[in-house]
N, C-alpha and C positions, 0 to 999 in steps of 0.2 A: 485322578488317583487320590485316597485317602490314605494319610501313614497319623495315625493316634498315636501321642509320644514320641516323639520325632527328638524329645528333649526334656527337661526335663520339666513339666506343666504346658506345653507348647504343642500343636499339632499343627500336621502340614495338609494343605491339599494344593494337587497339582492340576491347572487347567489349559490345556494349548501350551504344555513347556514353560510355564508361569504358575509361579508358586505366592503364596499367602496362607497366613499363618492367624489361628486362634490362640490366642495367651492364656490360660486358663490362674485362677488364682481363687481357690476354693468352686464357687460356683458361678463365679463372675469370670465374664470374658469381655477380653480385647481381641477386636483383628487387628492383625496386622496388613497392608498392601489390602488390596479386595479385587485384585486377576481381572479378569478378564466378564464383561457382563455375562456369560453363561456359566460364573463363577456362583452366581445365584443360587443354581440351583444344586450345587455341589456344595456349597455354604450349609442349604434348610437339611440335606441329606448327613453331616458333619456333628451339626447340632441334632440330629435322629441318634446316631451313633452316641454321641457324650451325653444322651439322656439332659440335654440344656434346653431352654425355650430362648424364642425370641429374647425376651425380657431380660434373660440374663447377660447380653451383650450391651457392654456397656460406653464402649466407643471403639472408633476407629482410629488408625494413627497408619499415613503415609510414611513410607521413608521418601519418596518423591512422586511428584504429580502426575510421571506418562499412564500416556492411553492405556497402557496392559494390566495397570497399576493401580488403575481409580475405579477401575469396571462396574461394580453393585454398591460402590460406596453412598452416591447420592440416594439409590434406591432403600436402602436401609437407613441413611437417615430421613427419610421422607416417612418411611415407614415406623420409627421409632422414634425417633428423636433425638438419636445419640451425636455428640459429636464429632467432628472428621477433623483431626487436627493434620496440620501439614506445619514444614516450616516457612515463615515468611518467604523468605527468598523465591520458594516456590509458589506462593499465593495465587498469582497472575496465571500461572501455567497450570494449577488446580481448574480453574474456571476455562481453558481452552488449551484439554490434555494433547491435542492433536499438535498444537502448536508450538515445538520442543526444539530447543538449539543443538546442531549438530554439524558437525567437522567437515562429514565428506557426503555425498546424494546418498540417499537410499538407493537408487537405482542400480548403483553402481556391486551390489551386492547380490540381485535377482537371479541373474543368469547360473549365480551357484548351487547345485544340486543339492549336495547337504543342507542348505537351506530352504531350499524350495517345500520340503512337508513342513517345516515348523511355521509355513508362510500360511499354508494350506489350513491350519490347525486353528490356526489364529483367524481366520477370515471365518473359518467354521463358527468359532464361538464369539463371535461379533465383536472382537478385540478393538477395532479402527470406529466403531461406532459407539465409544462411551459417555454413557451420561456428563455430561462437566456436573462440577461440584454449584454449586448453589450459595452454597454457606460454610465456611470452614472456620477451625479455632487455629491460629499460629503458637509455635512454638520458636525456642533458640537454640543456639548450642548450648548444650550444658544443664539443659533442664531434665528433672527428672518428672513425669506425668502423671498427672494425678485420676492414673487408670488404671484397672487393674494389671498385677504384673508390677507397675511401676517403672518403667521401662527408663533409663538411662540416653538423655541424645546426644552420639558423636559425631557432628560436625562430620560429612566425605564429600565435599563439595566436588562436581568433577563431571558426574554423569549428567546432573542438574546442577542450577548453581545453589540448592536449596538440599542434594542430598542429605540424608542423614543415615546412620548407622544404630540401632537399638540395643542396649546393651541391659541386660537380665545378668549383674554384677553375681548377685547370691546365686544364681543358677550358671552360673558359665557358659552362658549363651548370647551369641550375639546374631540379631536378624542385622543383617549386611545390607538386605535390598539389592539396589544394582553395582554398589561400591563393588563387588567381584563378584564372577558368577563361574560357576562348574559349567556351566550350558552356553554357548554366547547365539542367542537366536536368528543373528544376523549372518555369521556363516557355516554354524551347526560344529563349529568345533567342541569339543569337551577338555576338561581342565580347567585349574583357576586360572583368571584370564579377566581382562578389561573388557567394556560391551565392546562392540567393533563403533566406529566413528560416526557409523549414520545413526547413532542414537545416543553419543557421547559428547556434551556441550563443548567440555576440555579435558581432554585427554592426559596434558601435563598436571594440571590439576586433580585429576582421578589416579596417577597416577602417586602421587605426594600423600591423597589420603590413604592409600595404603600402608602408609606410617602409624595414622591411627585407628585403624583395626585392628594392629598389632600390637601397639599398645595399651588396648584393653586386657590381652591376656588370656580370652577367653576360651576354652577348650574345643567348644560346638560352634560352628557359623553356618548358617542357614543364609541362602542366597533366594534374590527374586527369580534367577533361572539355573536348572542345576540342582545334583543331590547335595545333599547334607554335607558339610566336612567337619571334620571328627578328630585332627589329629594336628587343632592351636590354630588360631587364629594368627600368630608369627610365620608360621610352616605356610599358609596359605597366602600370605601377604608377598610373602617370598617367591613363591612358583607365578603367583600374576603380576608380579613388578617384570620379572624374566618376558612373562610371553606378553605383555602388552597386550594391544586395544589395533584388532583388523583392522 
């Protein structure tokens, strides 16, 4: 799925229940996250749509390193040259997306029905087999990048211990990443909400940065699974503290 304007310079595409985002800032673009490897070709079809070329994409920027998350990233820098910033924290786990700390088994979630097509979706578009990155630029909290957009990073340490949150101050938009999601993949619930623990390094800790997503203020949050939310990033921080992390 293609949503243009999702925000305001910002557009979404959604691949296997995984979402990433182009930043658009004149005719220069940032992705954000880069889904799932069959995110590829929903990327070249995105860039059809906005009348963009390759060329005009000018990096990429992780908010954290999982599998669903680095998908065509290496592929488009090999291809162009742009680079894939991630933050340190997460550097190690860039380079080996499969290899991701987490609370409770995966296993332990399968037999759930609601879950089982978003498993399906994701095996489809070759989610568990992504490129590892190669070459990445680090970042820290507090920096703002020098990409287009200009993107803002808030420190959500929790899901990773390197997450981050991107924050578009003059546009009131914040890409969340997995700091909360409307969609939780692991057992198909909806609403804001922490990922479920077979894919959340610390829990207590994801839970805490939820203080500062809300402290940014901003009106629009865009999650890596899940629609859009639209009505404050405070409101939103609120209803996933309540329901927690499966």
């Amino acid at each position: 799925m293609l949503q243009t304007r999702v925000a305001d310079g910002v557009h979404r595409a959604e691949d296997a229940d995984t979402n990433w985002y182009l930043v658009q800032d004149g005719d220069r673009l940032t992705v954000v996250d880069a889904g799932v490897p069959a995110s590829w070709e929903s990327f070249r079809v995105l860039l059809g749509v906005l009348g963009r070329r390759l060329r005009d994409v000018e990096a990429v920027v992780l908010t954290h390193a999982h599998f669903d998350h680095v998908g065509f990233a290496e592929l488009l820098r090999r291809a162009t040259g742009v680079p894939v910033y991630v933050h340190r924290a997460d550097e190690t786990l860039a380079f080996a997306p499969m290899s991701y700390a987490h609370e409770r088994s995966r296993l332990w979630y399968l037999p759930r029905p609601p879950a089982m097509p978003i498993v399906a979706r994701l095996l489809r578009a070759r989610a568990f087999f992504p490129p590892p990155l190669a070459e990445v630029q680090l970042y820290d909290d507090g920096d703002t990048l020098p990409v287009p957009g200009s993107p803002q990073v808030v420190a959500t340490p929790g899901h990773t211990d390197g997450h981050c949150a991107l924050h578009l101050a003059e546009r009131g938009v914040l890409l969340a990443g997995d700091a909360v999601v409307t969609l939780d993949p692991y057992t198909g619930r909806r609403g804001p909400r922490l990922v479920a623990r077979a894919a959340t390094a610390d829990s207590a800790r994801a839970l805490a940065s939820l203080d500062r997503l809300a402290a940014t203020g901003a009106g629009t949050v865009l999650m890596g699974h899940g629609e859009p939310w639209t009505d404050g990033a405070g409101a939103l921080a609120r209803e996933a503290a309540a329901a927690g992390a499966a």
